[in-house]
N, C-alpha and C positions, 0 to 999 in steps of 0.2 A: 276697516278690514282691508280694504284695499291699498292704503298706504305703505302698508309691509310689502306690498309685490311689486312697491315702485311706481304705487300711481302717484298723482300729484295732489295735493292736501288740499280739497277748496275754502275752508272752515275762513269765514271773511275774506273782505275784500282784497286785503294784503297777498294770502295765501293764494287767491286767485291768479292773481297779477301776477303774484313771481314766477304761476308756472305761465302762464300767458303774457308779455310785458304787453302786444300789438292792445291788446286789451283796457290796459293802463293808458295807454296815447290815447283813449278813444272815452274814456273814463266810462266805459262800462262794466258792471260786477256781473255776477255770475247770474243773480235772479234776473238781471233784464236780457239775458242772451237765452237760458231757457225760457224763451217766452213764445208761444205756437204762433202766437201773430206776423212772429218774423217770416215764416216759411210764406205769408201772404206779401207782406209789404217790403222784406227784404232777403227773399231767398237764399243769396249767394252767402249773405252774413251770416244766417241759420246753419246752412249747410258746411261753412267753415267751421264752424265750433264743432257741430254733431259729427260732420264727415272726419274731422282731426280725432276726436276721441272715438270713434270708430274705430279708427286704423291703430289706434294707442292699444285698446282693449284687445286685438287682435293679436299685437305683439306681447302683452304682457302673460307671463305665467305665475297661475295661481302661487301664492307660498307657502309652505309648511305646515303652518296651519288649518290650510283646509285640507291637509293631509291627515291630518291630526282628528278633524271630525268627521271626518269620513271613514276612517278608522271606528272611531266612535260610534258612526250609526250602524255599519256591519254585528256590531255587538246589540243594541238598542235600538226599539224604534222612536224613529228623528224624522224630522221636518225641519225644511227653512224655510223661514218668513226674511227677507230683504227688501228694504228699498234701493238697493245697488243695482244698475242698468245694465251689468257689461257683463252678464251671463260666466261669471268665475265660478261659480256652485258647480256647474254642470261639466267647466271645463276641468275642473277638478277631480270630476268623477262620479258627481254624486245624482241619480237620476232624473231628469224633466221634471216625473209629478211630483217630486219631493222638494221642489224648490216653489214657493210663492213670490213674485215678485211684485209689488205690491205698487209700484211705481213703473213698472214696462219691463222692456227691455231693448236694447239696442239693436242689436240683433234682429229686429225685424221690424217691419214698414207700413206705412199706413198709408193713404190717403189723407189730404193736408183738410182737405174741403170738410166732411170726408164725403165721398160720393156713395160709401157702401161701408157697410161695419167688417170687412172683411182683413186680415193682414199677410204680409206673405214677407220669407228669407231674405236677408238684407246679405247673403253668405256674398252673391256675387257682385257687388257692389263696391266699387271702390271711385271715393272722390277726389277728386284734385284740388291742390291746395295752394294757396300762392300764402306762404308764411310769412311773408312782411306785411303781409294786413289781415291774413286770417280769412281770409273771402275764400269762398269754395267757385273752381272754373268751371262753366257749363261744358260737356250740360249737366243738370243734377239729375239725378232717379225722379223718376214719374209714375204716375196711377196707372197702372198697364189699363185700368178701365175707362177714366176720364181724361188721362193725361195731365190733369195738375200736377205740381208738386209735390214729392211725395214728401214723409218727412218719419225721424225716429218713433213707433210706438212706443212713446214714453208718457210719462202721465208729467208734464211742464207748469208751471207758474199759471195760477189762473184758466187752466185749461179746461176747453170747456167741447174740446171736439177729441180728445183721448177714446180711444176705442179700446174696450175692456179687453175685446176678444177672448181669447185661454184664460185671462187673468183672472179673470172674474169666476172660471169653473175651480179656476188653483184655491181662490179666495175662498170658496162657497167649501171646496175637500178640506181646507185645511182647520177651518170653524167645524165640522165635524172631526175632526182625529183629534183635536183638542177638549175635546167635549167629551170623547172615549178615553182620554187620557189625562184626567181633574192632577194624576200626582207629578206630573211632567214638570223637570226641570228646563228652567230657560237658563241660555248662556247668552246673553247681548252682547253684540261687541261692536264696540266705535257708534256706538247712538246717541247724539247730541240732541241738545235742545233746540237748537234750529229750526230743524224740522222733525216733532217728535213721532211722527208716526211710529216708528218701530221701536220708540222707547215706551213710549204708552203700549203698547201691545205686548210688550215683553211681561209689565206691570201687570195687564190681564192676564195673558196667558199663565201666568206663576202667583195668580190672587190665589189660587185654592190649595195650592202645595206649601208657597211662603219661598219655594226654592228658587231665587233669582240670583245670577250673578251676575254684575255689571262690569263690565271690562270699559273703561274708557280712560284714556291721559289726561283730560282735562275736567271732565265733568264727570266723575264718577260715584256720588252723592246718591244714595236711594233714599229720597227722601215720600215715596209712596209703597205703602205696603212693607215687605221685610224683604230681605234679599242683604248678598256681600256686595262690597265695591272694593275694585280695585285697581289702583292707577297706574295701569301700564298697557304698555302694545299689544294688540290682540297675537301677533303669533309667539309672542315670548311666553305670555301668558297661556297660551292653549299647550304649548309644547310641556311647561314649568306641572302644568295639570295633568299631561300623560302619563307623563313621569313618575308622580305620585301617585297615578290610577295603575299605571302598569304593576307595582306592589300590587296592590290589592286585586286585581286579575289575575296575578299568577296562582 
């Protein structure tokens, strides 16, 4: 979803690299840099990856597409479910409780340790970056309570100090509205097998209607449950869909 707005494609180790080469010199991939440990043992490295896509996600604006469904929920009622970080749903337009992020978000901050399950605005926040190595310069953001390091409320590799915070009440509303709504169509878009979480959910979410569409360029196979698949870009695909809905709403 987010590659149409010009983010960078992480999908393997290749894809990583090319949007990162300092990355490639140092031959680490993308699971060993989201890793929380680093914010313990090598902060500036953490905070260069997290603090760079920070600043990236801040400049990006959302595309067409999430025009397109946002559109769409003014008509119907909608819900997102995401594992995407970089809080696009909302910049989009579409409201706070209607988005689940299932995975964090960037966007705000935690305690590394953590000293408190508490999280707070990462708005004013900006890190420095020395890009020939990727190291973020001190100082970094800190626990206004204990002063360690602070780090992205993101749920990381192996993570095992993630703090739910909101997440968990978005989680908890959104298994209720799905519950009140058994004929609800899912629209997944760009969910690989990598990491299935919100391919397997789309799967459930659309077990009781059958009405799944899978939108993906590479992997777009429904091979659980019934549902369409179809190999293309999520916002060519969403727009090619209005099009044909817009008929039918007149």
């Amino acid at each position: 979803m987010g590659v149409d707005s010009g983010l960078p494609d992480f999908r393997g180790p290749e894809g990583f690299w090319r949007a990162y080469p300092p990355y490639r010199r140092l031959g680490l991939r993308f699971e060993e840099l989201a890793d929380p440990a680093h914010f313990d043992d090598d902060p500036e490295l953490a905070w260069g990856f997290y603090g760079h896509r920070l600043a990236l996600y801040r400049a990006t604006t959302p595309h067409a597409g999430f025009g397109v469904l946002l559109g769409w929920s003014r008509r119907l009622p909608t819900r997102v479910f995401t594992s995407n970080v970089d809080g696009a749903f909302q910049a989009a337009g579409f409201a706070p409780e209607a988005v689940t992020e299932c995975h964090g978000a960037i966007g705000a901050l935690q305690c590394s340790v953590p000293c408190h399950d508490g999280t707070w605005s990462a708005d004013d926040v900006v890190v420095g970056i020395d890009e020939a190595t990727m190291r973020a310069v001190p100082p970094l953001p800190a626990c206004p309570r204990c002063g360690a390091v602070a780090r992205p409320n993101i749920l990381m590799f192996g993570d095992g100090s993630w703090v739910p915070g909101h997440h968990a009440a978005r989680a908890a509303e959104h298994r209720t509205w799905l519950r009140a709504h058994p004929d609800t169509a899912v629209i997944e878009l760009g969910a690989g097998t990598a990491v299935p979480t919100v391919r397997r959910h789309a799967e459930l979410a659309s077990a009781a209607s059958g009405r799944l569409v899978r939108v993906n360029v590479r992997e777009p196979e429904v091979r659980h449950g019934r549902g369409v698949a179809i190999a293309a870009g999520a916002r060519e695909t969403l727009e090619a869909l209005d099009a044909r809905l817009a008929d039918a709403w007149r």
